[in-house]
C-alpha positions, 0 to 999 in steps of 0.5 A, spaced: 504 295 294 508 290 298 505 287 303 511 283 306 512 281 314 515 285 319 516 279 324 523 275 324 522 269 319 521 262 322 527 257 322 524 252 317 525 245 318 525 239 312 525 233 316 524 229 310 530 224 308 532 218 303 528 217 296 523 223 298 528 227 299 530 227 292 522 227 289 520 233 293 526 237 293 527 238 285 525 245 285 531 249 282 527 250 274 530 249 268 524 253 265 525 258 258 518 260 256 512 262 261 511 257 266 505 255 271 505 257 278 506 251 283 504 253 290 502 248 295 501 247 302 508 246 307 505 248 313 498 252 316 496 254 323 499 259 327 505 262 327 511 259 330 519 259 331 520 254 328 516 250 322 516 243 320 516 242 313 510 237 311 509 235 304 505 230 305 499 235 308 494 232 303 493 228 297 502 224 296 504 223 289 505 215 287 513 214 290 519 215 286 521 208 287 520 202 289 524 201 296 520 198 302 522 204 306 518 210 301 512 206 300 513 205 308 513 213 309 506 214 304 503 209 306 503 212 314 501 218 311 496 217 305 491 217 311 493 223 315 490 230 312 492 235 316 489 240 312 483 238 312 480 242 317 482 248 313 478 246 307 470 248 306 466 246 301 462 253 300 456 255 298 453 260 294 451 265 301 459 263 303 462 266 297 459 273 300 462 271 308 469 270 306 474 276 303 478 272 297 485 274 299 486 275 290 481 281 291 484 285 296 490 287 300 489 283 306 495 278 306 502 279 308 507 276 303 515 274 305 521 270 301 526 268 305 532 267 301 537 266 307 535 259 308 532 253 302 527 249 302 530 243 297 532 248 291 526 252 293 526 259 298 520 258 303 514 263 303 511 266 309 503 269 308 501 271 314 492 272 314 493 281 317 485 281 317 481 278 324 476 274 319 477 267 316 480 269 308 480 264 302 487 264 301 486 258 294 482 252 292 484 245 295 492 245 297 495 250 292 495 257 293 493 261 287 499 265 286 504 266 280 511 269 281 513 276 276 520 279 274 522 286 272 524 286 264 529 290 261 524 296 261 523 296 269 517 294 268 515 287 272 510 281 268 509 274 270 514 269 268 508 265 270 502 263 270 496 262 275 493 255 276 487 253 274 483 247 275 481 244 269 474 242 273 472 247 280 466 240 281 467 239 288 473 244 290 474 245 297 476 252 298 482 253 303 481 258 309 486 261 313 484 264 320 486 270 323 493 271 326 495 264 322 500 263 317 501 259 311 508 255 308 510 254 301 516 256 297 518 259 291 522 256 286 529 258 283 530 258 276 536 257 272 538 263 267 542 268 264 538 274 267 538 277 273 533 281 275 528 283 281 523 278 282 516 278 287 511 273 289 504 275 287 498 273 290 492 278 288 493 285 290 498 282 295 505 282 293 511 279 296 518 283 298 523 284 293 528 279 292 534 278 286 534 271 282 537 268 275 531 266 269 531 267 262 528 272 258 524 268 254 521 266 260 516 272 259 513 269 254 508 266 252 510 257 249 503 258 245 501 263 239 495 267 238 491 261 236 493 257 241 498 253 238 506 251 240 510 256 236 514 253 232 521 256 235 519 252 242 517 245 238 524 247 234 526 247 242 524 241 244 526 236 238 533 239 240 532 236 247 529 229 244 535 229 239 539 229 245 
């Protein structure tokens, strides 16, 4: 079941510049094998006509250069968590309070492919529900991006993000009426196909896109080995 907004999308706006703007806006995927989602956190709080990007809302990666004016920028920021009021370290009792948005049908989901963020389209979940939801662990949210196959039948083209270690995770909650920004990546590839954004039981509007039909499938075997025609692959890459 599709659960996607009927409001306008917001206008979205990427303020970042210089060297960041490279690092952050790498989106489009070169990815020929089954892939791990990467949803992180642009913006949280209530619904606006306009959001600002924030890619800094929690934990910045090391800078992609050494220029004065990017460590400016990270070392400003390093100490500003927005997100943080958003977090909560749960009980066992908590677990029980809050519904997880995975679990039920309670979020709405909307790709907007009119505009980018980088190389990315930018995503709009939107909590329906009049209780605070767990939307996802620290800033990622746990979704994961399907395609329809030749058969007509949709499958993941990647896989959920799981943290190797859940000690000290903080969970991330999405009060009534708000939103969350993120945005989903545009893969490179010779198939075009229908796609959609899952998160749970929630599924986003459909919208067209090019991957690879390798893309289905899974880099490991049974055994939980590389297969021998993605370590072919990569030493064709390294020859190269």
């Amino acid at each position: 079941m599709n659960s996607v907004l009927l409001q306008p999308f917001p206008v979205t706006l990427d303020t970042i510049s210089g060297g960041l703007k490279t690092y952050f806006n790498e989106d489009v995927k070169k990815e020929t094998w089954l892939s791990t989602g990467n949803y992180y956190v642009l913006y949280i709080g209530k619904e606006k006509d306009t959001l600002y990007v924030d890619h800094f809302l929690y934990s910045p990666p090391a800078p992609p250069d050494s220029n004065d004016s990017v460590i400016t920028v990270f070392e400003k920021r390093n100490n500003i968590n927005t997100l943080k009021p958003f977090l909560k370290e749960l009980s066992y009792n908590d677990e029980y309070t809050y519904p997880y948005a995975q679990d039920t049908n309670i979020v709405k989901i909307h790709v907007d492919t009119t505009q980018k963020i980088g190389a990315g389209y930018p995503v709009l979940i939107r909590n329906s529900e009049n209780d605070t939801i767990i939307l996802g662990t620290e800033n990622r949210i746990m979704a994961q991006l399907e395609a329809c196959d030749s058969t007509g039948n949709w499958s993941k083209i990647e896989e959920e993000y799981l943290y190797i270690c859940g000690f000290g995770l903080r969970s991330l909650m999405l009060g009534p009426n708000q939103v969350v920004l993120t945005k989903v990546p545009i893969f490179t590839g010779d198939y075009l196909t229908d796609l959609r954004l899952k998160l749970g039981d929630n599924y986003s509007n459909v919208f067209s896109g090019y991957i690879y039909y390798r893309q289905f499938e899974d880099r490991f075997n049974q055994y939980g080995e590389y297969k021998q025609a993605y370590l072919k692959e990569e030493r064709t890459k390294i020859d190269e």
